[in-house]
KEZA-610904 format. One record per atom (N, C-alpha, C): residue in three letters; chain; atom name; z, x, y. Coordinates in pm, 1 decimal, always signed. Atoms other than C-alpha are relative to their C-alpha. Layout:
N
<atom r="ala" c="A" a="CA" z="Z" x="X" y="Y"/>
...
***
This chain:
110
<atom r="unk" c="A" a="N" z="+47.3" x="-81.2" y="-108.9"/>
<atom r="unk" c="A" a="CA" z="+24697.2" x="+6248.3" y="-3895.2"/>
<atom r="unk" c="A" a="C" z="-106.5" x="-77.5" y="+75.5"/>
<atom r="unk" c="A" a="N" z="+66.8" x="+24.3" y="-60.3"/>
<atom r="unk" c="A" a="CA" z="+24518.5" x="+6118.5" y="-3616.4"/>
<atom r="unk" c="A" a="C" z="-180.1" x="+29.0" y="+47.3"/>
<atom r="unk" c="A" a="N" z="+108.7" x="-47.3" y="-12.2"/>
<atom r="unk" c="A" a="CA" z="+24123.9" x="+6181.4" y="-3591.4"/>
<atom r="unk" c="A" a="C" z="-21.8" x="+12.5" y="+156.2"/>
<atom r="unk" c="A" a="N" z="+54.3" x="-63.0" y="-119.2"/>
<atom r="unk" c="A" a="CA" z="+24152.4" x="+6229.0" y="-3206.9"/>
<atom r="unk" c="A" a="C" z="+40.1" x="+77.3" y="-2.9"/>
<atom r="unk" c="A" a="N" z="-17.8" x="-136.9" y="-6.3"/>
<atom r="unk" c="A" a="CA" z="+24328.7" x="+6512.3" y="-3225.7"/>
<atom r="unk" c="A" a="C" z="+59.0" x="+84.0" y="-125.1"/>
<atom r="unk" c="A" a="N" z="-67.0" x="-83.1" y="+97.5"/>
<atom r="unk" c="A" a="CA" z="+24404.5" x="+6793.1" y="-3480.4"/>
<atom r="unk" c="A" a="C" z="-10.6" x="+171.6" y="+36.2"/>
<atom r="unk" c="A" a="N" z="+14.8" x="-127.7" y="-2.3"/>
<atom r="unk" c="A" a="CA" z="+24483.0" x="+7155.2" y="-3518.3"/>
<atom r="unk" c="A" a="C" z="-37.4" x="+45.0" y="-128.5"/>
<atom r="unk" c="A" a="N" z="+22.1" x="-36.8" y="+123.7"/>
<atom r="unk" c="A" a="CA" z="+24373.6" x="+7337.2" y="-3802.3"/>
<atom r="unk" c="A" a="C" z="+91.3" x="+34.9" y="-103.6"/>
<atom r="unk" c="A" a="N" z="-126.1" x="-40.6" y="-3.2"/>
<atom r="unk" c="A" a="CA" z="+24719.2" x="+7454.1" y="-3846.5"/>
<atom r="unk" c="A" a="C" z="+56.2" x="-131.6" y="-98.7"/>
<atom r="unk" c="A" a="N" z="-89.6" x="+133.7" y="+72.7"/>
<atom r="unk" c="A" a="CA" z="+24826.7" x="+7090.5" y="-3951.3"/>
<atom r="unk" c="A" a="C" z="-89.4" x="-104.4" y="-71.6"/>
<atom r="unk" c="A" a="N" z="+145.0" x="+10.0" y="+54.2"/>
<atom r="unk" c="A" a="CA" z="+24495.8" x="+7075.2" y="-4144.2"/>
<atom r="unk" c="A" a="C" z="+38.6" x="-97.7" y="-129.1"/>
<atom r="unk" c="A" a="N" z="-54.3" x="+81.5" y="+126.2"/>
<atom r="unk" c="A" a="CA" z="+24717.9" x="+6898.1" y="-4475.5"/>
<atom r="unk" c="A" a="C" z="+43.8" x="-95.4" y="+23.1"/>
<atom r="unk" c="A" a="N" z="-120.3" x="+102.6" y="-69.6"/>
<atom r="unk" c="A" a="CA" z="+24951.0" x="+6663.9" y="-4259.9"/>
<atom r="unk" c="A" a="C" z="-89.6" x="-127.3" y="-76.2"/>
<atom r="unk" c="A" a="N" z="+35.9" x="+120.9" y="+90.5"/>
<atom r="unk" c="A" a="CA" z="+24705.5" x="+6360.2" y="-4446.3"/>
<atom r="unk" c="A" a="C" z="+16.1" x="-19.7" y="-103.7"/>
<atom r="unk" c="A" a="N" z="-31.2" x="-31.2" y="+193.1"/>
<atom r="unk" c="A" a="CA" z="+24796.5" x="+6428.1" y="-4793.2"/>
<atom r="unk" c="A" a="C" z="+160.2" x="-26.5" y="-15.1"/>
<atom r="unk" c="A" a="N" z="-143.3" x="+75.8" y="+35.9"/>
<atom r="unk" c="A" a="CA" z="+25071.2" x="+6306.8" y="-4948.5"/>
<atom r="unk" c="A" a="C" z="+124.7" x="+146.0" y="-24.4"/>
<atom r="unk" c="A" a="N" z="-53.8" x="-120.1" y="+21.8"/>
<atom r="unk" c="A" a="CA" z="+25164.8" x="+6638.8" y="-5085.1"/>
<atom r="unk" c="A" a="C" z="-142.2" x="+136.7" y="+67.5"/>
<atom r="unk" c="A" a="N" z="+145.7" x="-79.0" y="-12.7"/>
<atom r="unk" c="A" a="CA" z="+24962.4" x="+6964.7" y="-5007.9"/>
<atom r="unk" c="A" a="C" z="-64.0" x="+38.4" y="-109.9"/>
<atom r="unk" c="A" a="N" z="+99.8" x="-81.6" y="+97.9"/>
<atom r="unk" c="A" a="CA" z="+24682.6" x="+7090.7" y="-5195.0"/>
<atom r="unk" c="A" a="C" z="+46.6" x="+145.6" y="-68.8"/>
<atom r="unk" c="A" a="N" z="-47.2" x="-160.0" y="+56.4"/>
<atom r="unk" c="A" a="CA" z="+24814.6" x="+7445.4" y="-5399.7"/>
<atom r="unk" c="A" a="C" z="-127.0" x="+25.7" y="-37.5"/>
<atom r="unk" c="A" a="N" z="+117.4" x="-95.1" y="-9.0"/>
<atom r="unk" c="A" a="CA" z="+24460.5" x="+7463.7" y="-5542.7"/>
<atom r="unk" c="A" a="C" z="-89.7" x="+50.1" y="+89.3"/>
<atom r="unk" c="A" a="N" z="+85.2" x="-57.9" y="-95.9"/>
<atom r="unk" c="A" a="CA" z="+24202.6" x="+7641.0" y="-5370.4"/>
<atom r="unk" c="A" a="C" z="-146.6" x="-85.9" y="+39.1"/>
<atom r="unk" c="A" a="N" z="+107.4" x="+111.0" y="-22.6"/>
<atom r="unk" c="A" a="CA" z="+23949.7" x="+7384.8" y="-5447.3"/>
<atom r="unk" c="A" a="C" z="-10.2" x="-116.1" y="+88.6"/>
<atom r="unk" c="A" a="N" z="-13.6" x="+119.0" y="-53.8"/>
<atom r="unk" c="A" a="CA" z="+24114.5" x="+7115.5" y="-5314.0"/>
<atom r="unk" c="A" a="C" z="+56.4" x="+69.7" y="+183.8"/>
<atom r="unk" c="A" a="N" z="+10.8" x="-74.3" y="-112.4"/>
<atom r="unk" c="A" a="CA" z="+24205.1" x="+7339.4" y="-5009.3"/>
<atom r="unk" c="A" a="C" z="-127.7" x="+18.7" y="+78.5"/>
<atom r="unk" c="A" a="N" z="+139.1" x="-62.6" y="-119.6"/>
<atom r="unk" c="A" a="CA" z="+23874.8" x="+7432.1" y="-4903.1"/>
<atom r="unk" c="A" a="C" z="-102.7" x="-157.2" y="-5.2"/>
<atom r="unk" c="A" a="N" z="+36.7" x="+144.9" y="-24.4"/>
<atom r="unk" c="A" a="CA" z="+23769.2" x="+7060.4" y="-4963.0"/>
<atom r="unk" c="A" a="C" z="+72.1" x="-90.4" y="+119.2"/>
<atom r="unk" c="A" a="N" z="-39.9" x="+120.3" y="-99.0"/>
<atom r="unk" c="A" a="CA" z="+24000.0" x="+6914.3" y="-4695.0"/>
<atom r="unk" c="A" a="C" z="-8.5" x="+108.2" y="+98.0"/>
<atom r="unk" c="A" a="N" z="+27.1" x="-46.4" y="-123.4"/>
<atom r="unk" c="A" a="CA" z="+23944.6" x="+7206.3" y="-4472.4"/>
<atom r="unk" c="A" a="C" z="-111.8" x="+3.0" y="+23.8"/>
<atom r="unk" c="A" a="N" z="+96.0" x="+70.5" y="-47.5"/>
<atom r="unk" c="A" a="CA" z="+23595.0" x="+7144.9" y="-4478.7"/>
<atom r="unk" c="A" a="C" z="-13.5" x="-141.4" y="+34.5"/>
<atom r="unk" c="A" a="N" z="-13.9" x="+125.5" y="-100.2"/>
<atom r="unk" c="A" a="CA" z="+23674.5" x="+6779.1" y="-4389.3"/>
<atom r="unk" c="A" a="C" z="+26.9" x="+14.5" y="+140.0"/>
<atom r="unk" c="A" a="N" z="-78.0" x="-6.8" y="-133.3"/>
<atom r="unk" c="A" a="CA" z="+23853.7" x="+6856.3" y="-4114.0"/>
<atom r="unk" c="A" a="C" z="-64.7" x="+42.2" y="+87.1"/>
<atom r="unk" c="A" a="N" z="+68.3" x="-35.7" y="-98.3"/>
<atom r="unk" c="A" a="CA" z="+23593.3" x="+7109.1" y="-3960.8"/>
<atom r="unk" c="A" a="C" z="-149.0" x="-100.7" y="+62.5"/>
<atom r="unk" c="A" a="N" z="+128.2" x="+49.6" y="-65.0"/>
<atom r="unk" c="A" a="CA" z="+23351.1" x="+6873.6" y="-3971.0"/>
<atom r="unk" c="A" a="C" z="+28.4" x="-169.5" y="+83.0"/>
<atom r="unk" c="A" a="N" z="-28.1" x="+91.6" y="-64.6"/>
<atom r="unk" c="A" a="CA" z="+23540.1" x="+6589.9" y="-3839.9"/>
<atom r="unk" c="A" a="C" z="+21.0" x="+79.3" y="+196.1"/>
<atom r="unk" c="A" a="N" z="+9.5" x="-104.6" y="-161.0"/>
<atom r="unk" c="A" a="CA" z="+23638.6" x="+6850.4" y="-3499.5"/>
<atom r="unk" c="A" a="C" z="-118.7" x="+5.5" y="+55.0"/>
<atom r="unk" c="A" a="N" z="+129.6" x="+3.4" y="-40.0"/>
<atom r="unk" c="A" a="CA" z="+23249.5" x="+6903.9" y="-3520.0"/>
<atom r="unk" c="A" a="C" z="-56.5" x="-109.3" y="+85.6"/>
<atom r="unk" c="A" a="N" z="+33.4" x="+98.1" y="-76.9"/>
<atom r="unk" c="A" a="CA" z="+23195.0" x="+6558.9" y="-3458.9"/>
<atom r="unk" c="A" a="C" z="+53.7" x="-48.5" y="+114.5"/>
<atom r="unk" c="A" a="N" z="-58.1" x="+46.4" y="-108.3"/>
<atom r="unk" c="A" a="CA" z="+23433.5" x="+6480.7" y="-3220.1"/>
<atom r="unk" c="A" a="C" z="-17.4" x="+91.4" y="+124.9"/>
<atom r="unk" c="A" a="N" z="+121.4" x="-102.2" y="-80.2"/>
<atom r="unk" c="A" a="CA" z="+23217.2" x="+6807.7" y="-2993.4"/>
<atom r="unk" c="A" a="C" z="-29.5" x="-120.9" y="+80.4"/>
<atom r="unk" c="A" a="N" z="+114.2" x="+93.8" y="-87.7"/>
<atom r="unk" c="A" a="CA" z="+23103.3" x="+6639.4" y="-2693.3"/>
<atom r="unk" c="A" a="C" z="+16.8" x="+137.4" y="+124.7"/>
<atom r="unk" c="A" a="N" z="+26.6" x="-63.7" y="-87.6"/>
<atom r="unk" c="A" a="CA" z="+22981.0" x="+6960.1" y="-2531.7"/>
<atom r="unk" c="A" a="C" z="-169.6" x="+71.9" y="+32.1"/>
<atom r="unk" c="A" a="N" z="+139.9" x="-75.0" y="-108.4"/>
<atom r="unk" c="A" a="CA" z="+22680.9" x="+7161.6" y="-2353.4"/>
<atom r="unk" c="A" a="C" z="-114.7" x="+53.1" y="-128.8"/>
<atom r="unk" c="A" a="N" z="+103.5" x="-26.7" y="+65.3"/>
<atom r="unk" c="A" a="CA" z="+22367.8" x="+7210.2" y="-2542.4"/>
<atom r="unk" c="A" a="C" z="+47.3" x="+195.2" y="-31.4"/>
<atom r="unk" c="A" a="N" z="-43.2" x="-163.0" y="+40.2"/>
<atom r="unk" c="A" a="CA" z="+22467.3" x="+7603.3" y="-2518.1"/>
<atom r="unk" c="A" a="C" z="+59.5" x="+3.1" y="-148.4"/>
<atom r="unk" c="A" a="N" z="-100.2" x="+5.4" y="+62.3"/>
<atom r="unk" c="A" a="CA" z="+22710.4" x="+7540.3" y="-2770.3"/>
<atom r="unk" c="A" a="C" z="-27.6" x="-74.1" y="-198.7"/>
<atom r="unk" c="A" a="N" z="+16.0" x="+39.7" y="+54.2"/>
<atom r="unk" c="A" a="CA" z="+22534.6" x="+7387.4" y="-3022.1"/>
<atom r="unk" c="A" a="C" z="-26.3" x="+50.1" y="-133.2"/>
<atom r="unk" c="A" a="N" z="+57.1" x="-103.2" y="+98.9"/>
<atom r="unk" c="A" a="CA" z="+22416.2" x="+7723.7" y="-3244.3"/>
<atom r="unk" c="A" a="C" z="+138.6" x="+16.0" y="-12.4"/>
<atom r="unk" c="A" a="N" z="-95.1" x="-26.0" y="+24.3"/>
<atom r="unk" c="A" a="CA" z="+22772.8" x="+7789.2" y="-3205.9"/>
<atom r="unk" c="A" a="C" z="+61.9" x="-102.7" y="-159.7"/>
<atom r="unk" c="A" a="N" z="-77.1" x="+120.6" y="+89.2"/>
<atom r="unk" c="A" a="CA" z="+22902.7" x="+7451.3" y="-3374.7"/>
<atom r="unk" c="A" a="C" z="-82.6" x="-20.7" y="-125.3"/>
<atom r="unk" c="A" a="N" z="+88.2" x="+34.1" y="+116.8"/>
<atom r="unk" c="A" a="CA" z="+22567.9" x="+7453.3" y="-3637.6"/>
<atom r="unk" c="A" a="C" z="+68.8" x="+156.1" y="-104.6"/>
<atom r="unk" c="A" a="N" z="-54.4" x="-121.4" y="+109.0"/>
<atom r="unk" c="A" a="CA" z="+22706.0" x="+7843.6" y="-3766.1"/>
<atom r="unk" c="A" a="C" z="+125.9" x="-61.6" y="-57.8"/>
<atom r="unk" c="A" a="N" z="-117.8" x="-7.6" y="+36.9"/>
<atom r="unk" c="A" a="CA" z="+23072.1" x="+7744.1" y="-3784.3"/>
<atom r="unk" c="A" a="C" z="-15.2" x="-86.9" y="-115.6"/>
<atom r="unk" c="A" a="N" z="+34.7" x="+106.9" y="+148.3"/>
<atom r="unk" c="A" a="CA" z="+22939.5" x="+7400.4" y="-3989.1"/>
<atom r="unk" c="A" a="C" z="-11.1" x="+86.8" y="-143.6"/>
<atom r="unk" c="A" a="N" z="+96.1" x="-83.0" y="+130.0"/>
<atom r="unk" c="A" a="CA" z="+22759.8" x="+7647.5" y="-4235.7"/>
<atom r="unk" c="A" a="C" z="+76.7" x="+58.1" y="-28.0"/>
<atom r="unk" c="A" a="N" z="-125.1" x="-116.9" y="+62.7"/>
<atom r="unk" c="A" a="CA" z="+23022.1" x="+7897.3" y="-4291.0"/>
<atom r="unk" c="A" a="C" z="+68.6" x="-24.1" y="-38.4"/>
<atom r="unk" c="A" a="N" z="-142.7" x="+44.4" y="+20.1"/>
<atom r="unk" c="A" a="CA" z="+23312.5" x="+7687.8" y="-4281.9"/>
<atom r="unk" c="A" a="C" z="-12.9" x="-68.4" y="-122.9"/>
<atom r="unk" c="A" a="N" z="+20.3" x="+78.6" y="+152.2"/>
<atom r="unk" c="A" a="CA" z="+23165.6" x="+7443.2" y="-4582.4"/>
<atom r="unk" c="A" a="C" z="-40.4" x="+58.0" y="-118.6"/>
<atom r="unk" c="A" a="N" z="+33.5" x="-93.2" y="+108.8"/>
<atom r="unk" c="A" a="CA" z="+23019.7" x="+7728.1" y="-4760.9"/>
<atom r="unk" c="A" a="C" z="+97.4" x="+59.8" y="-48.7"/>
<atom r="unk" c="A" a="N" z="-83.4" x="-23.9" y="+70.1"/>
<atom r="unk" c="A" a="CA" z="+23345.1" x="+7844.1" y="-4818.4"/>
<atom r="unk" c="A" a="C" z="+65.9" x="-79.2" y="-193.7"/>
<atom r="unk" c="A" a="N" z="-7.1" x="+91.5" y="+65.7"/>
<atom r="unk" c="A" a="CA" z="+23429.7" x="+7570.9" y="-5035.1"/>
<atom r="unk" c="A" a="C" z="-111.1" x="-1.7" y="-167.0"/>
<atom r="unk" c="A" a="N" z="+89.9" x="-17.9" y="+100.4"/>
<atom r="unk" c="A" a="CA" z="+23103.0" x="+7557.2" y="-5247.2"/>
<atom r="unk" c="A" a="C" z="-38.1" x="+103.9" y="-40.3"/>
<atom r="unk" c="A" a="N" z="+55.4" x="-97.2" y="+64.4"/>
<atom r="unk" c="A" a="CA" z="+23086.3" x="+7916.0" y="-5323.9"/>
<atom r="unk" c="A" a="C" z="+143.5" x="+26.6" y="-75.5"/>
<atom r="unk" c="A" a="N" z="-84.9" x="+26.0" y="+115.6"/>
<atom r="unk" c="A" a="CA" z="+23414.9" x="+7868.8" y="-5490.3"/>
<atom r="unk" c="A" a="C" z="+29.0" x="-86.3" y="-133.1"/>
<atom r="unk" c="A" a="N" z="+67.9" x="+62.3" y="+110.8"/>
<atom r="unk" c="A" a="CA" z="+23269.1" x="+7606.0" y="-5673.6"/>
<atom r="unk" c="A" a="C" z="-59.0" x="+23.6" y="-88.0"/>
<atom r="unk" c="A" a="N" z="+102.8" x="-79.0" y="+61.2"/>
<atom r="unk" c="A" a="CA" z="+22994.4" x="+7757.3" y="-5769.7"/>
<atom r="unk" c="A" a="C" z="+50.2" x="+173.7" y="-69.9"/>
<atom r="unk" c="A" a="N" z="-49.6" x="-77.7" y="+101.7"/>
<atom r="unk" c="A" a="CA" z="+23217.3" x="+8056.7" y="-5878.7"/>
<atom r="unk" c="A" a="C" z="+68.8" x="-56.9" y="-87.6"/>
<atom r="unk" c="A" a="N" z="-107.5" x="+39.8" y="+113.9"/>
<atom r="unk" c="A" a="CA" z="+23441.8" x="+7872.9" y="-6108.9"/>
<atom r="unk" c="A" a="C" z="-128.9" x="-40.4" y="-96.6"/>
<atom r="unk" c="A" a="N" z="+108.6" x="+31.0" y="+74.5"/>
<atom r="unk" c="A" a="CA" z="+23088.4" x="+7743.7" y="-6268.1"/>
<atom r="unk" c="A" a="C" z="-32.2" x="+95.7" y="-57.1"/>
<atom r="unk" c="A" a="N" z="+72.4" x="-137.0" y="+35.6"/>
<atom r="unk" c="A" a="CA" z="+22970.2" x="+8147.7" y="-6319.3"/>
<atom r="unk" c="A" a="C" z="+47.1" x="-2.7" y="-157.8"/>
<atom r="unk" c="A" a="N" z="+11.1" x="-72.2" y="+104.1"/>
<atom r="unk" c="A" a="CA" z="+22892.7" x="+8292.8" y="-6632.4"/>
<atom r="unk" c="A" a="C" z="+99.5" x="+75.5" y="-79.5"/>
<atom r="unk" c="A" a="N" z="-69.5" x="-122.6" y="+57.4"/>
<atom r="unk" c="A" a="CA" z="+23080.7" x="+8567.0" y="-6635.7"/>
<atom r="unk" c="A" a="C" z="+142.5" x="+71.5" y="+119.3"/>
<atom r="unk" c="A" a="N" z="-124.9" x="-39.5" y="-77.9"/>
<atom r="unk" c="A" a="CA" z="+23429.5" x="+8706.0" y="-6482.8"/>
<atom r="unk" c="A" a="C" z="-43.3" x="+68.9" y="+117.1"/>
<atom r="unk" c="A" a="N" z="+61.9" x="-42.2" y="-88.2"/>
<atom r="unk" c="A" a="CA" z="+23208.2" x="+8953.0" y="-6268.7"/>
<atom r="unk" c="A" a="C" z="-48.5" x="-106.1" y="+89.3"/>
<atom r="unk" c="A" a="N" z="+52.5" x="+131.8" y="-74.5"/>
<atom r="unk" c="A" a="CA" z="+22997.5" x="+8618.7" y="-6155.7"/>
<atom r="unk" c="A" a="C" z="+113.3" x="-68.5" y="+132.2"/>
<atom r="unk" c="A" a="N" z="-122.9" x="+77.9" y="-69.6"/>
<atom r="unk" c="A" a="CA" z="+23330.3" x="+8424.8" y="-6052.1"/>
<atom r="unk" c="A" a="C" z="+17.4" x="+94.3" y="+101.5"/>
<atom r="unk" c="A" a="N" z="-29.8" x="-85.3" y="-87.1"/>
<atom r="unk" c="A" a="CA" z="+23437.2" x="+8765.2" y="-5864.4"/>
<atom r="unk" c="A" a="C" z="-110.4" x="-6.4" y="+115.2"/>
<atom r="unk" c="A" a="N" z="+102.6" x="+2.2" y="-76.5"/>
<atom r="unk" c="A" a="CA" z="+23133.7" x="+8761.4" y="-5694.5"/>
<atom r="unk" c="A" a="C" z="+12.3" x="-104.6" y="+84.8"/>
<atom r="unk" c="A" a="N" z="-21.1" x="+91.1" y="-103.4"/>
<atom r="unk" c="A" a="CA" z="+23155.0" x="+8395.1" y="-5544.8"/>
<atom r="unk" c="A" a="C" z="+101.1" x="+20.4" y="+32.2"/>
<atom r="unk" c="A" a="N" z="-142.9" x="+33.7" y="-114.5"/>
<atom r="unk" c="A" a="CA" z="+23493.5" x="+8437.6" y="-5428.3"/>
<atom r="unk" c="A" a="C" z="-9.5" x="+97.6" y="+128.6"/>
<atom r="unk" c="A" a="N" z="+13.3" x="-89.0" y="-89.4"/>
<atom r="unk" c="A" a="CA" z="+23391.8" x="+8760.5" y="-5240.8"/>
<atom r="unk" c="A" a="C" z="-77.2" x="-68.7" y="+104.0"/>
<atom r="unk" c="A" a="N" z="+63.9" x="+70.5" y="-103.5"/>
<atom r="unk" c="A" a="CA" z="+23133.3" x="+8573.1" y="-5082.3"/>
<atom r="unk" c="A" a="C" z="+47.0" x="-135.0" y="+107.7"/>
<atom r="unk" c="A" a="N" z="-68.8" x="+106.8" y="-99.3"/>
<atom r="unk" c="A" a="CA" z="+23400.2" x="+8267.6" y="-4997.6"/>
<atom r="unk" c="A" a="C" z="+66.0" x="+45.9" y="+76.7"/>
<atom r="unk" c="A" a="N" z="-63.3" x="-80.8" y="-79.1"/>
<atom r="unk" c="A" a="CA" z="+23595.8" x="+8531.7" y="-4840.0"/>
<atom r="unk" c="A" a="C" z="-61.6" x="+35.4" y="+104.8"/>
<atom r="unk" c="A" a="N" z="+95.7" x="-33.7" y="-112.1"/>
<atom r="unk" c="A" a="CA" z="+23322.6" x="+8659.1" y="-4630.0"/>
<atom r="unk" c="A" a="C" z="-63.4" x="-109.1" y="+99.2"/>
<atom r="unk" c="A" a="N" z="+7.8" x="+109.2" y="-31.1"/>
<atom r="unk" c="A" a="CA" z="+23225.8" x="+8301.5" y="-4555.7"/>
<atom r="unk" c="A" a="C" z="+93.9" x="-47.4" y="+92.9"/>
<atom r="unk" c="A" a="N" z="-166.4" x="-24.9" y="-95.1"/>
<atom r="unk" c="A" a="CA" z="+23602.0" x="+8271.5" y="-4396.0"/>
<atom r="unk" c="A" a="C" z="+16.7" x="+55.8" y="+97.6"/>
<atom r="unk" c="A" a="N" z="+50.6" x="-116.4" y="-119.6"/>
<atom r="unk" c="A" a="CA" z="+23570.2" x="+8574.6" y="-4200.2"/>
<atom r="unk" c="A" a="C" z="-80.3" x="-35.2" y="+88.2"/>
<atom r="unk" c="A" a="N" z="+83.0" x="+20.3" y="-97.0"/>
<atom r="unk" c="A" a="CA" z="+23273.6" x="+8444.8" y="-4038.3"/>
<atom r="unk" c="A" a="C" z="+36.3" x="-123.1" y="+70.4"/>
<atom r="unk" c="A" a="N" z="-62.3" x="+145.8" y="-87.9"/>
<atom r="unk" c="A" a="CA" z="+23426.5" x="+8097.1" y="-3955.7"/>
<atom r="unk" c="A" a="C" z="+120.4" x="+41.4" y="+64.1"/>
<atom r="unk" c="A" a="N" z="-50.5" x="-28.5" y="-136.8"/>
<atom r="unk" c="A" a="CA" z="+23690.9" x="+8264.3" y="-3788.0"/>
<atom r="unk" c="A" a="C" z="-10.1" x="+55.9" y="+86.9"/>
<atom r="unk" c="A" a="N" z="+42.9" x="-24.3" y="-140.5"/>
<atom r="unk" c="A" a="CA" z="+23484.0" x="+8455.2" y="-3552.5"/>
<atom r="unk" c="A" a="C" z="-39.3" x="-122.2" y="+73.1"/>
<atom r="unk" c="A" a="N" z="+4.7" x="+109.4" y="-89.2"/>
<atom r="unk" c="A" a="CA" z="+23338.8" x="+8131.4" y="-3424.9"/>
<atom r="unk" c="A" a="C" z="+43.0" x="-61.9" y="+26.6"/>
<atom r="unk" c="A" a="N" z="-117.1" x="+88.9" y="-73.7"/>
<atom r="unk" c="A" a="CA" z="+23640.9" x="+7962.5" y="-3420.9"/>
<atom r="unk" c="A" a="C" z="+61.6" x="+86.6" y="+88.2"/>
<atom r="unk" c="A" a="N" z="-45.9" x="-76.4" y="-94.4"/>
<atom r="unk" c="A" a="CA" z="+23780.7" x="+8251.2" y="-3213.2"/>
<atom r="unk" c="A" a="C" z="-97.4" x="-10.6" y="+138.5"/>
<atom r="unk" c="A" a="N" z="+148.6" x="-69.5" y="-93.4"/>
<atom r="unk" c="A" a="CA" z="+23437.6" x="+8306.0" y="-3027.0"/>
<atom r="unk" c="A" a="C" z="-2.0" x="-205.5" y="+81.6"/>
<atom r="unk" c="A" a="N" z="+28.9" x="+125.1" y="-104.0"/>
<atom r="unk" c="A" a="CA" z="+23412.5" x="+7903.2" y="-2930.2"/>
<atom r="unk" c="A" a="C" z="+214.5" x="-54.6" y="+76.1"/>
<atom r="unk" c="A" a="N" z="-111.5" x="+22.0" y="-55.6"/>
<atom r="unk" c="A" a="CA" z="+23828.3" x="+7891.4" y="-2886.6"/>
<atom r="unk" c="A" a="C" z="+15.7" x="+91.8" y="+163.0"/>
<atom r="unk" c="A" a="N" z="+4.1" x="-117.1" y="-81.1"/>
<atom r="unk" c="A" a="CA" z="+23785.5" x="+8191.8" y="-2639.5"/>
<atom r="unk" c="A" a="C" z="-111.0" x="-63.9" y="+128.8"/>
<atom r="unk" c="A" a="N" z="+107.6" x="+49.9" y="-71.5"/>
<atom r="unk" c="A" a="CA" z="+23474.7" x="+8011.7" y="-2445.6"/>
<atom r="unk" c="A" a="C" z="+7.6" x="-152.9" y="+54.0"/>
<atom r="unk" c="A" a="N" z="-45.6" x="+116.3" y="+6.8"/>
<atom r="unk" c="A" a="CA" z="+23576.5" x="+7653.7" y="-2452.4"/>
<atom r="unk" c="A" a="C" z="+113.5" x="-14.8" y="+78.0"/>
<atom r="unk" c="A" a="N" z="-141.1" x="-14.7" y="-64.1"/>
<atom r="unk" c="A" a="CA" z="+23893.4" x="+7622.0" y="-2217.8"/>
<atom r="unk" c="A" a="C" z="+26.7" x="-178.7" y="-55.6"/>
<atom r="unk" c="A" a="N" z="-49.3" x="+141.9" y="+47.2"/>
<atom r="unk" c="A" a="CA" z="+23906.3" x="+7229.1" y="-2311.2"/>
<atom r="unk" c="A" a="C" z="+31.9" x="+8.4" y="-149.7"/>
<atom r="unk" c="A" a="N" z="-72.0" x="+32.0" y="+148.5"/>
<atom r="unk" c="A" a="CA" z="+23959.5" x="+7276.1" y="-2698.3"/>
<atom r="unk" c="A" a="C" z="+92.9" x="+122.6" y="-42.3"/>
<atom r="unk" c="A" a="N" z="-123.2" x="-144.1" y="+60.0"/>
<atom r="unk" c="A" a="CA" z="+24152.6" x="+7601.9" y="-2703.3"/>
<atom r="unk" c="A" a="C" z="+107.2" x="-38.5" y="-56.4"/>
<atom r="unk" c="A" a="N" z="-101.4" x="+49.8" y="+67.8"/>
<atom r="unk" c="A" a="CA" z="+24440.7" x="+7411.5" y="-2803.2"/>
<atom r="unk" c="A" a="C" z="-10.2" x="-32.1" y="-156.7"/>
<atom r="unk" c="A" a="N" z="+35.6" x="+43.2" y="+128.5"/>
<atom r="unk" c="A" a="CA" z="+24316.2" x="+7245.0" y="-3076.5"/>
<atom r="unk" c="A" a="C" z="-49.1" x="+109.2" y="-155.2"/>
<atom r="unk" c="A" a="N" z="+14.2" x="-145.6" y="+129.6"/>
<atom r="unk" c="A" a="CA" z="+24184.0" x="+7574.4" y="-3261.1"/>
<atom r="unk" c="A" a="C" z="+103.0" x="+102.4" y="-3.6"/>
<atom r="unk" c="A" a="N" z="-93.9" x="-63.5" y="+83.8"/>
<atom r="unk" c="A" a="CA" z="+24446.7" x="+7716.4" y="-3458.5"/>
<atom r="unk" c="A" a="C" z="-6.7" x="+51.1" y="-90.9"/>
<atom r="unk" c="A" a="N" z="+37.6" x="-54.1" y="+135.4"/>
<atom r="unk" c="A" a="CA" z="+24390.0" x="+7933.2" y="-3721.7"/>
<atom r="unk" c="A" a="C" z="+157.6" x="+77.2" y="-50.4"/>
***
């Protein structure tokens, strides 16, 4: 896959095979958002936008980490709820900057 352009959609196309776990899932889709991040060359406005989506979108990832680490079956339940909610919020701002953005609308695919 090309680093000038990607959709999120074809977020695996670098892998030989795809990822089935969830770990390794939310590890190359946090690559990916933060490679899009970088390749941003827009308006200071935009910048709280692209610092939430960072935060949300990678926190997915490490609060599934950090649940498989928990204590206790409740624990685990707990981080995944929160990677879920984490999710949720990265696709309002991928909606919210796809919706505002007319130059990358393409590119965000969820």
């Amino acid at each position: 896959m090309s680093e000038d352009h990607f959709s999120f959609a074809d977020m695996l196309v670098d892998e030989p095979e795809p990822p089935y776990n969830i770990r390794h899932r939310c590890f190359y889709f946090s690559k990916q958002l933060i490679i899009f991040i970088k390749q941003s060359k827009t308006e200071k406005l935009y910048f709280t936008l692209y610092n939430q989506l960072l935060r949300s979108g990678t926190s997915i990832g490490a609060n599934v980490i950090e649940g498989r680490a928990g204590s206790s079956k409740k624990d685990w339940i707990n981080y995944y709820l929160i990677a879920l909610k984490s999710s949720n919020e990265t696709k309002y701002w991928l909606c919210l900057l796809r919706d505002t953005l007319e130059e990358r609308k393409e590119e965000i695919n969820y």
